[in-house]
Residue, then its C-alpha position, 0 to 999 in steps of 0.5 A: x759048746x756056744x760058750x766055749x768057742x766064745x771064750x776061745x775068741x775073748x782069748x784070741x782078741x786079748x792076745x793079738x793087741x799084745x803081740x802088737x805092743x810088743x812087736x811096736x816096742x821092739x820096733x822103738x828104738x833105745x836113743x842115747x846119749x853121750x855129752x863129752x868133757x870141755x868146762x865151761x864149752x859145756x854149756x852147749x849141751x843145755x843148748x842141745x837139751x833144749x832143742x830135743x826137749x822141744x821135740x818132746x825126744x825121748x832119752x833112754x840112757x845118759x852118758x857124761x864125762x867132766x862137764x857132761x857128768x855135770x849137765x847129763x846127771x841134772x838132766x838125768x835128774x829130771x830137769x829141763x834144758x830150759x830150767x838148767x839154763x836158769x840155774x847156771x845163769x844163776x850160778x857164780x862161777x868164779x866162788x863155786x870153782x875157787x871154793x871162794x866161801x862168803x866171808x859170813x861164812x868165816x869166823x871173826x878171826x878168819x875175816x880179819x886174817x883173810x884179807x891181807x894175804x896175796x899167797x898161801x902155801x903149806x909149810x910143813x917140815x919147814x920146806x914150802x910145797x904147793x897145794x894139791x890144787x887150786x880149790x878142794x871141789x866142796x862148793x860144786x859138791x854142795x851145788x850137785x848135792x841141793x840140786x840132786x835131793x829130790x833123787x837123793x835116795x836113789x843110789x843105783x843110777x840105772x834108776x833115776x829117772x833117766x838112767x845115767x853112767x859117768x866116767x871118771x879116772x883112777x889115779x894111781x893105776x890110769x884105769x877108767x872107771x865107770x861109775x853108775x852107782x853110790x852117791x850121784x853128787x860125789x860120782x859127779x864131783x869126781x867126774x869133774x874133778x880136773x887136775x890141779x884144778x880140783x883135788x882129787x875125790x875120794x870113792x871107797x879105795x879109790x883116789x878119782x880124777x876126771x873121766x877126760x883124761x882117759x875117757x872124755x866121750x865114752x860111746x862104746x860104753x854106751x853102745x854096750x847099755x843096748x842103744x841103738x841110737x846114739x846122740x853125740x854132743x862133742x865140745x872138745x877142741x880140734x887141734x890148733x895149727x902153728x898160727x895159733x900156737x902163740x905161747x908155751x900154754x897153747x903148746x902144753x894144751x896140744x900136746x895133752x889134747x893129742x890122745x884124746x883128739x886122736x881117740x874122737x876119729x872112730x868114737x865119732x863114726x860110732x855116733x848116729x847123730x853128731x853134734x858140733x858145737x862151734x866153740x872155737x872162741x871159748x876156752x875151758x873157762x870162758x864161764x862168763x860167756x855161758x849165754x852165748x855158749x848155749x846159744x851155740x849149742x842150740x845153733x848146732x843142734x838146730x842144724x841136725x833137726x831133720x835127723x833128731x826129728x826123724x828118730x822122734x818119729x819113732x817114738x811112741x810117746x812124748x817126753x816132758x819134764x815137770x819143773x822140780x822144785x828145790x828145796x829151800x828149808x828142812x828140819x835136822x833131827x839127828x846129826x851123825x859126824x865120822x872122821x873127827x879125830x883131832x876136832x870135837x863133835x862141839x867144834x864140828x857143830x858150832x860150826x855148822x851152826x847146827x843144834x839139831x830138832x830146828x827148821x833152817x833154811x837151806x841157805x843157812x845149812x849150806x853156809x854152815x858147811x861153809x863155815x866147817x871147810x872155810x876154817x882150811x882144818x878140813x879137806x871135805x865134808x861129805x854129807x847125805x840127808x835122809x828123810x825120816x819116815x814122814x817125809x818132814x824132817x831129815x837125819x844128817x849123817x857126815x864124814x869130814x877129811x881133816x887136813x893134814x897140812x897145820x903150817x902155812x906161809x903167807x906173804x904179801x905186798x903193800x904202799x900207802x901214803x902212811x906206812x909207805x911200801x912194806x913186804x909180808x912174811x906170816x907164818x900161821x900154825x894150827x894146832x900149836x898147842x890144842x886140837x882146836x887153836x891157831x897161831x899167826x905171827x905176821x913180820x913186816x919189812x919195809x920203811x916202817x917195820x912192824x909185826x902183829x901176833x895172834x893165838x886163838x882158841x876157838x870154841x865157837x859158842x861157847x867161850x873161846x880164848x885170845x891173845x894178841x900182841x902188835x907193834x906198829x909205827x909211822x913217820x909223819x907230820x903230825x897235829x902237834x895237839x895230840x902229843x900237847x896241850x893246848x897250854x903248851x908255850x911249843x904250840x906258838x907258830x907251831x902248825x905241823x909237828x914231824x914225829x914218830x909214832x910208836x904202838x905197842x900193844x898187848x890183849x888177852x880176851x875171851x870171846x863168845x859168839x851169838x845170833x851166829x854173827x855177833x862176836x862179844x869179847x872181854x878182855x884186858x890190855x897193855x899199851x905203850x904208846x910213845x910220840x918222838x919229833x926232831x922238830x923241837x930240839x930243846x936240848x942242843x945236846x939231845x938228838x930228840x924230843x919226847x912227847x909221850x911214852x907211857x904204858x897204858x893199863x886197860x880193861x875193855x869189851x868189843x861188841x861186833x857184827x859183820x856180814x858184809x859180802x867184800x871186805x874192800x868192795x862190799x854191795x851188800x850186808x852190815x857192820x857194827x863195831x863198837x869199844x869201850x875201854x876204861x883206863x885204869x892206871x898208867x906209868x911213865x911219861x904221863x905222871x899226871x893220869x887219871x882213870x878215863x874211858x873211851x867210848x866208841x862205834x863204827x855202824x855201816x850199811x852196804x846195798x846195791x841198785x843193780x849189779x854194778x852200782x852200790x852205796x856204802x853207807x857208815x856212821x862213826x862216833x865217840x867220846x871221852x868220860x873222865x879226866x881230859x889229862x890224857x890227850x895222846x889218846x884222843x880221836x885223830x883225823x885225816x888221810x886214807x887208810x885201813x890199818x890205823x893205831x889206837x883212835x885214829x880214822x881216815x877223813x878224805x880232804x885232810x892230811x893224816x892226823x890232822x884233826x884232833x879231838x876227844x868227841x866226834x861224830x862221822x858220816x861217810x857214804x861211798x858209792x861204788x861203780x863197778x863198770x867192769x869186772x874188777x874195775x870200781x869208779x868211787x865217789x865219796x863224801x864224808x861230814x864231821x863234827x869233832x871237838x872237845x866236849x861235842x856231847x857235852x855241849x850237845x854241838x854234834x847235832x849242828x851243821x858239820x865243821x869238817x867236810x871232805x871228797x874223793x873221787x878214785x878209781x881201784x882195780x882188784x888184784x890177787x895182791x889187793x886193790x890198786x887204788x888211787x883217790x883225789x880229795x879235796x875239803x872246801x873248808x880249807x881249799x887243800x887237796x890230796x893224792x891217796x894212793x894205795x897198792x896191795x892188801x892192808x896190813 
């Protein structure tokens, strides 16, 4: 009997302590979150995060819309307050929005066309449209995707570690949606998908723009997962009064914000904690004031410390974050691709620059997804990784948009001292005759007309195929020594020659690339070049003189490397170029030719000391091997420019093509001040030694017989850089005035 009562009173003493628990953890109450809409105002909610992690608050459910989404997901995620700030201090933002992909990123044909091009539009149907927004949303994605791995393999987000909703809009029927299960990172890149800003995310059937434009501070929804306090983060503009509405813009943005402001009267009352933060000064995009932003949201949060401390008070336990570590390499063993209709599984992944079964950082991944939507074939590319069963290695599978646009109309603008002022026309066409290929036809309307063509085959690494075809021309007081010999009784009290200069010239070549930034092309070239003056009249009946006007045959390889970060500015990277072309037969004017060839190579090197100063650094030599008969195609110099014909280089101090030589050795270094963003302060200086012969006589190791420097200053423009440059040589004490408007071409 002893023992049965005893037994009954273990039962009792077990029993009571769990009542107990469960009548505290009913007391407990449920705390949510809610972070609305606002771009780069956003920010203020990693300044709210950080204040309730310092008071250990725990958060039971998030809810987000646009810029909420973004920062809710993450710190649903399992990241700090603390740790989101270092990564979006980190972040560029001006790339990630733009879809602004580094230009390693693009093939060698792509850099070469992509910066000389103000404005691209797609021209289908001949009729001119606009893009369906500013930017496709890939690099966000790919920025959610990294950062979201650790919790990849969770698809209902009720689960994560801090169960998550957001809001996003159906396009078609207006509805709000909920979205709390599938892919966290494409949930999220719908979320914010702002209109005309970001194209629209596909989900299933469903064609998803921003939460913000039906929902942007979704509480009720919220209030319905069973919270019982909610915290309230609102960084949504008030309505402007007539002082502040200055400009058509300002009104547009009143009256879009109508609705949603309105909305925010009763979603404000079903708040238990509301914070405000004062983010009267910043606009949508004010990402470059990210700092200041989450220090007032932290201000703001501060303010209501009594009331968060209060509902800590409740709690039992306090909440910390462990740091997540991201991952920074991965092994793909499988690699699966849907939606390629038009483009091969080869094409897809000579691309991405994957061959399966090998580790790669996740820096060189990601710019190989780069590399597939930098081509503009592909609208997105969706991706999800999964770890194979030991954890070590990961299958991808993918699904890629194709774009339906293969027509575009680029124009541009440009003034410099050689081809004077000139107007862009280019009409690019994909698919022309292959899946996989690219026509570009440039016109160019000005006081030099000219035109450039190219056809492009591309194959990736394996062999692709190339055509070119382009007619350049310029007046200008020339060296009389390129167009004659050094017997020539004209050169007598002859020191400047008035001429017109004509290139017209034809390649075709193959190409293969290889230690994924080396390009090698082989190919063959026709080449009419032609020298004209007024200068000399010998014959009084003739209007001009000729002095060259040949057709040149030639073979040639070109060797290339470039990972420079800026074409026009770059503060990092290398750049080699090197050409050999042998001249096999001519006809025409030059009735005396012998086989020569032509050697030549363009080495720089860019890096910075910080974030605003940086040195370029470039190296360039070449030399003849042959007969010296042929004059016409010797190495010329002087003057500034970027879109010179055949052997012709800038040389700061000199006039344009006033040094000639079949030999040369140059050295220039730069140094760049980027005082403000946008604003460069350039300094330069640059050595030669150029002559007949130079390594013959072994002369290019002597002190240089050529010197020259520049001091300028360029402001980057949609259109290219406005530059202007003085220089100066103390060889022969005359300066120059280089100037220059727009994008070469």
């Amino acid at each position: 009997m002893k023992i049965k009562y005893f037994i009954i009173l273990l039962l009792l003493l077990a029993v009571f302590p769990i009542q107990a628990q469960d009548s505290i953890a009913k007391k407990q109450p449920k705390v949510g979150l809610v972070l609305s809409g606002g771009g780069a105002k956003g920010f203020a909610h990693i300044g709210v995060l950080k204040v309730i992690d310092s008071l250990g608050l725990k958060v039971d459910y998030i809810a987000g819309t646009s810029m909420g989404a973004i920062i809710g997901s993450l710190y649903a995620s399992g990241y700090s307050g603390k740790q989101l700030e270092t990564m979006f201090e980190a972040q560029n933002f001006d790339e990630l929005i733009n879809d602004a992909f580094p230009r390693g990123s693009k093939s060698f044909y792509e850099r070469e066309n992509a910066d000389k091009y103000a404005v691209t539009l797609p021209f289908d149907n001949f009729r001119v449209s606009l893009p369906s927004a500013l930017s496709r949303g890939q690099n966000v994605y790919n920025l959610l995707y990294h950062l979201m791995l650790p919790i990849n393999h969770i698809s209902d987000f009720g689960k994560l570690p801090i169960p998550f909703f957001c809001i996003a809009t159906d396009i078609e029927s207006g509805e709000s949606l909920i979205l709390e299960k599938g892919k966290l990172a494409e949930a999220v890149t719908a979320s914010a998908a702002l209109p005309s800003l970001f194209q629209p995310v596909v989900i299933g059937n469903r064609i998803l723009v921003d939460g913000g434009v039906t929902n942007n501070f979704p509480v009720e929804e919220l209030r319905a997962k069973g919270m019982d306090i909610i915290i309230g983060v609102d960084v949504q503009d008030a309505l402007k009064d007539r002082e502040t509405l200055k400009s058509a813009p300002d009104i547009l943005f009143q009256i879009s914000n109508f609705r949603t402001i309105n909305a925010m009267k009763s979603k404000t009352e079903l708040t238990d904690i509301y914070v405000k933060p004062d983010i009267t000064n910043y606009s949508v995009i004010s990402f470059d004031e990210g700092n200041n932003i989450i220090s007032n949201g932290e201000a703001a949060a501060r303010v209501k410390l009594s009331e968060l401390l209060a509902v800590k008070n409740k709690q039992l336990n306090t909440t910390k974050h462990n740091k997540i570590a991201v991952l920074d390499s991965l092994k793909i063993n499988k690699i699966s691709i849907k939606g390629n209709d038009r483009y091969t599984r080869s094409y897809l992944l000579g691309k991405l620059k994957l061959k399966g079964a090998e580790k790669i950082s996740y820096s060189d991944f990601k710019q190989g997804i780069n590399s597939l939507i930098a081509t503009n074939n592909f609208d997105t590319f969706r991706y999800q990784l999964t770890p194979t069963e030991n954890n070590t290695e990961y299958n991808l599978s993918g699904k890629v948009t194709e774009s339906e646009t293969s027509t575009f109309l680029r124009l541009g603008i440009h003034f410099d001292e050689l081809y004077k002022s000139a107007i862009l026309a280019n009409l690019t066409k994909k698919k022309l005759l292959l899946n996989n290929d690219i026509a570009s036809l440039d016109i160019i309307l000005g006081d030099n007309s000219r035109y450039n063509f190219d056809y492009f085959i591309d194959k990736g690494y394996y062999i692709s195929l190339g055509l070119k075809s382009r007619y350049n021309h310029f007046n200008k007081s020339i060296s009389p020594f390129l167009a004659l010999e050094e017997t020539s009784p004209l050169l007598v009290g002859l020191n400047k020659l008035d001429a017109e200069v004509a290139d017209f010239t034809n390649q075709v070549y193959l190409q293969t690339i290889f230690q994924k930034d080396f390009a090698l092309r082989l190919g063959g070239e026709y080449r009419r070049f032609k020298i004209t003056s007024e200068t000399i009249i010998e014959d009084e009946q003739a209007d001009e003189i000729t002095f060259e006007n040949t057709d040149y045959f030639s073979v040639y390889g070109n060797l290339i490397y470039d990972d420079y970060d800026n074409a026009h500015f770059p503060k990092s990277g290398f750049y080699v170029n090197g050409d050999f072309h042998l001249y096999l037969n001519a006809s025409g004017f030059n009735t005396n030719f012998k086989s020569f060839s032509i050697a030549k190579a363009d080495l720089g090197y860019a890096f910075s000391f910080n974030d605003k100063l940086a040195l370029k650094t470039e190296v360039n030599g070449g030399f003849k091997i042959g007969s010296k008969s042929t004059t016409t195609l010797d190495f010329a110099f002087g003057g500034y420019g970027a879109n010179f014909i055949n052997n012709f280089y800038s040389f700061y101090g000199y006039d344009f093509i006033s040094i000639i030589g079949n030999s040369f050795v140059k050295s220039t270094f730069t140094l760049d001040y980027e005082f403000h963003k946008g604003h460069h302060f350039l300094g330069a200086a640059n050595f030669a030694n150029i002559d007949d012969g130079l390594f013959e006589s072994g002369q290019f190791f002597s002190s240089p017989d050529y010197t020259g420097y520049a001091l300028g200053y360029s402001l980057e423009t949609f259109i290219g850089p406005l530059e202007g440059k003085f220089s100066y040589s103390p060889d022969t004490g005359n300066s120059y005035w280089y100037f220059n408007l727009g994008f070469w071409f």
